[in-house]
C-alpha positions as CSV (number, residue, x, y, z in Angstrom):
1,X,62.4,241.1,121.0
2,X,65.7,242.6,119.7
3,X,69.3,241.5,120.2
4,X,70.5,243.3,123.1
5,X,67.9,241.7,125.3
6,X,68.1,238.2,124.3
7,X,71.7,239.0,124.9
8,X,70.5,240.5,128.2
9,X,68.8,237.9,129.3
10,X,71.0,235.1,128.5
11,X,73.8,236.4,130.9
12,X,71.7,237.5,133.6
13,X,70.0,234.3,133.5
14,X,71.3,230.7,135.4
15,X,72.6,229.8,132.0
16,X,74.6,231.1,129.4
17,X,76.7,230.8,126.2
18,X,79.7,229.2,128.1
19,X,77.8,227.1,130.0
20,X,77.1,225.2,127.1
21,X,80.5,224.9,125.1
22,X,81.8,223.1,128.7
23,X,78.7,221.0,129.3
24,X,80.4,218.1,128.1
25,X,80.8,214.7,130.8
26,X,84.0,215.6,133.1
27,X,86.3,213.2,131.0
28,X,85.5,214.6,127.7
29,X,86.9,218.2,125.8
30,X,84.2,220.0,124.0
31,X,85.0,220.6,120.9
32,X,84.1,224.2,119.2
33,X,84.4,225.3,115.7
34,X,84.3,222.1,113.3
35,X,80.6,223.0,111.9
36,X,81.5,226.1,110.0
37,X,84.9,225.0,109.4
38,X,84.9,221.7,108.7
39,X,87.7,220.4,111.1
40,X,90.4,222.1,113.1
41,X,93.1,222.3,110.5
42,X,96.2,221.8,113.7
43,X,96.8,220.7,116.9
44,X,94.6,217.7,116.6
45,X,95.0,213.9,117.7
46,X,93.8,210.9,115.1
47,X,91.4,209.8,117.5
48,X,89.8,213.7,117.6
49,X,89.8,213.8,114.0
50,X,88.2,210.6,113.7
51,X,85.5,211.6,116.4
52,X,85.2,214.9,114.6
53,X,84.7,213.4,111.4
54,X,82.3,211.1,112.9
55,X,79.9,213.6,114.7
56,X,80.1,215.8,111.4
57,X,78.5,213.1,109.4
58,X,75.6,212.9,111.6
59,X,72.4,214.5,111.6
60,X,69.9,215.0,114.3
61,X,66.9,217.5,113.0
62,X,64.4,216.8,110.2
63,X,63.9,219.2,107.6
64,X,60.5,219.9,109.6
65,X,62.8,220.4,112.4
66,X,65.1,222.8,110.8
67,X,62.9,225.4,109.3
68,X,61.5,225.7,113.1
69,X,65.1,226.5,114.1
70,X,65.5,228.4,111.6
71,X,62.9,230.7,112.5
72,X,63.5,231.2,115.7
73,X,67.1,231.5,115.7
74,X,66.4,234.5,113.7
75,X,64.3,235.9,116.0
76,X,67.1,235.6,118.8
77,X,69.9,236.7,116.4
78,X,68.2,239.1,113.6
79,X,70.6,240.9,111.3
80,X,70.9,244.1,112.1
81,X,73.8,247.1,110.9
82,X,76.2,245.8,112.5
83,X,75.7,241.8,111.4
84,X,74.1,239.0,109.9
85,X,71.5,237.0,110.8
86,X,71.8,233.3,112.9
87,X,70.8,231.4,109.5
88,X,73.5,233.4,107.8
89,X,76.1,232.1,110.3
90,X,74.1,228.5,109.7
91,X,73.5,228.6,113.9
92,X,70.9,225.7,112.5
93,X,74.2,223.5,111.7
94,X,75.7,224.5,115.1
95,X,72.5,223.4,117.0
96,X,72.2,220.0,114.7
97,X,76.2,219.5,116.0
98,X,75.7,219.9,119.6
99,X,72.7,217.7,119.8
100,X,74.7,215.0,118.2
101,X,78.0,216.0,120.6
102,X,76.0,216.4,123.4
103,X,72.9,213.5,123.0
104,X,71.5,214.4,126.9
105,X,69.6,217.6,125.4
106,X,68.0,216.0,122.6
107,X,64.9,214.6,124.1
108,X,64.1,218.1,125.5
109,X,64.8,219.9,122.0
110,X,62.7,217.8,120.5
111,X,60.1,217.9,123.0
112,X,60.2,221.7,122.6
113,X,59.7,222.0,119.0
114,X,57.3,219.6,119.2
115,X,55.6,222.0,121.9
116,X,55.3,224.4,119.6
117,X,53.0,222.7,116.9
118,X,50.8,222.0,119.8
119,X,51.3,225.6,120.6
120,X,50.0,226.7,117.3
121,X,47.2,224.3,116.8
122,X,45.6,225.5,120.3
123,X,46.0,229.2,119.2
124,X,45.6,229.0,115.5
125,X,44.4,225.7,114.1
126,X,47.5,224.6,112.0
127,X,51.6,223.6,112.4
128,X,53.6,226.1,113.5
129,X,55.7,226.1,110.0
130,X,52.8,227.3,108.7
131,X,52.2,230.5,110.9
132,X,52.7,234.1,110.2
133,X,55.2,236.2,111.7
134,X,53.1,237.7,114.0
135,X,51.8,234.6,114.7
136,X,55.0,233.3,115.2
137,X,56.4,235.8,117.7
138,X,52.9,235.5,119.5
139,X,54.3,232.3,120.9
140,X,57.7,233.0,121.4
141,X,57.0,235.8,123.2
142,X,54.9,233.3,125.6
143,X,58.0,231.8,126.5
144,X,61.1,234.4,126.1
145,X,60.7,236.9,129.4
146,X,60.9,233.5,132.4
147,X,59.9,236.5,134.7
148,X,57.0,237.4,132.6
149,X,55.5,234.0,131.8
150,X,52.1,232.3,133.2
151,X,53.3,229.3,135.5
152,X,51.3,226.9,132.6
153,X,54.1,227.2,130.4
154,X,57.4,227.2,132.6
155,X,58.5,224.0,130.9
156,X,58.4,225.9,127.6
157,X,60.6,228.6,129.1
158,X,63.3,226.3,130.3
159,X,63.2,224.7,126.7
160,X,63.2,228.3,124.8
161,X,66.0,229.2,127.1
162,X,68.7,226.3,126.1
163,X,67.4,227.3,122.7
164,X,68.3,230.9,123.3
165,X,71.5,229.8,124.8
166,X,72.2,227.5,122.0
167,X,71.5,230.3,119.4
168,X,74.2,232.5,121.4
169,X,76.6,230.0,121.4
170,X,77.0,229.1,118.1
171,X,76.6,232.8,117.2
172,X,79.5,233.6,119.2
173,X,82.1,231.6,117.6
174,X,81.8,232.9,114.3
175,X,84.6,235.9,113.3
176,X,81.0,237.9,113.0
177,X,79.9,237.2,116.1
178,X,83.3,238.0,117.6
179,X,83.4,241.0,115.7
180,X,80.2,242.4,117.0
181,X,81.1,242.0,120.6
182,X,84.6,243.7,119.7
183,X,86.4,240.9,121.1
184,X,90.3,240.9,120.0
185,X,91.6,237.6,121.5
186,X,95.2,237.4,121.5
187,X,97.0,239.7,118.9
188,X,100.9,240.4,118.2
189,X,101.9,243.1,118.9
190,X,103.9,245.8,116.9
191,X,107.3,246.5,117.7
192,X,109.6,249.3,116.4
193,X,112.7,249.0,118.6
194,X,113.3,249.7,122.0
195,X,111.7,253.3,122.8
196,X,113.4,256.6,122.6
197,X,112.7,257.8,125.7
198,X,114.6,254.4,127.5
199,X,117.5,254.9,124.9
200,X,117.9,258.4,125.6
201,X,118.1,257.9,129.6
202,X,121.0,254.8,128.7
203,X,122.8,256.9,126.1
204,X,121.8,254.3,123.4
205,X,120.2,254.4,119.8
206,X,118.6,251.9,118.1
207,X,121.0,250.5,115.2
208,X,119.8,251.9,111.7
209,X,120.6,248.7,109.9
210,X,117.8,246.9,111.8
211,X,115.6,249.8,111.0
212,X,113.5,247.8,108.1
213,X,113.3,244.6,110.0
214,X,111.5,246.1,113.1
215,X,108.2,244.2,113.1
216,X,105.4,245.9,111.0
217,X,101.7,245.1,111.2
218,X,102.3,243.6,107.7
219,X,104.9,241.4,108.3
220,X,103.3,239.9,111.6
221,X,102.7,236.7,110.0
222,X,106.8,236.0,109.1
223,X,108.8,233.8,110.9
224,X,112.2,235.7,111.6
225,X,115.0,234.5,109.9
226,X,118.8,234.6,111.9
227,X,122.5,234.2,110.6
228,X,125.0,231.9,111.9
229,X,126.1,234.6,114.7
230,X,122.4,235.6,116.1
231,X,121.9,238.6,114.0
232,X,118.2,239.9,112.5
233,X,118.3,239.5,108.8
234,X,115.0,239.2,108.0
């Protein structure tokens, strides 16, 4: 398995990333971001920081638990050249949040890692924690092509699937995770006066004194400042 085909098969599949940042109940917001940042620092209520705080403070996995996810979840997202791995981006957190913000997919997450100790006793005679790479991706690839796998393990599949959509969720809103998609979001722009071509066709010019206060890549952050009669002056 490689990246580009997990990716591959995530959005081709019935389910993807999206699908579970909105699976929340119809009266509720989800809410994205607070694992690796530790709280959205505006444009939050009391009552959402209170429920932030609240889910952050709980933990779902055992440390058993963990080092399953961890494994797999970089098997879904390996580094490669162009970014780190899911542990780097601690995907594990992510996963421990949504199971706590969304409680109606812990029964089959824990069902599926428990699957895969009985997995590894059947095929090797001891937990899968204590498998071998190649022992490892033996199972997973059991489970990871839904086209490919024997009808005995098509529960498995579904489970490895909200896994693999999990994994790509939590990858994916990370700044290295937007980064390797090459997704921009919404940018200012620059701005350097009105162009030459539509001031030469009104017989205008841009003002020199405004010259330095044109809006530079730099300065995209500043809050204009105005004088008393609506002029630019800085």
């Amino acid at each position: 398995m490689n990246r580009r085909e997990n990716l591959k098969l995530l959005f081709a599949g019935s389910l993807g990333a999206g699908l579970l940042m909105t699976g929340c109940e119809p009266e509720e917001a989800p809410v994205q971001g607070q694992v690796f940042t530790g709280g959205t620092p505006g444009g939050r209520t009391e009552e959402e920081k209170i429920r932030d705080a609240k889910l952050l403070a709980e933990k779902f996995f055992t440390d058993e638990e963990r080092k399953k996810l961890d494994t797999l979840v970089d098997i879904i997202m390996p580094a490669d050249s162009e970014s780190p791995a899911a542990t780097e981006l601690k995907v594990t957190d992510f996963i421990d949040f949504m199971m706590v913000d969304q409680p109606g997919n812990q029964t089959r997450m824990r069902g599926g890692l428990m699957w895969l100790d009985f997995e590894a006793d059947e095929k090797f005679g001891k937990p899968f924690n204590e498998l071998s790479h190649e022992q490892v991706i033996e199972i997973v690839e059991e489970v990871a092509w839904p086209d490919k796998a024997k009808p005995e393990y098509e529960g498995a599949v579904r489970w490895f699937n909200l896994l693999r959509n999990l994994t790509c969720s939590g990858y994916f809103s990370t700044e290295a995770g937007w980064k390797y998609m090459g997704y921009k979001g919404n940018q200012p722009n620059v701005w350097d006066g009105v162009p030459q071509s539509v001031l030469d066709k009104h017989g205008l010019a841009n003002p020199e004194k405004y010259a330095d206060l044109y809006l530079k890549p730099e300065d995209r952050g500043k809050i204009a400042q105005w004088d008393e009669e609506g002029n630019l002056i800085g």
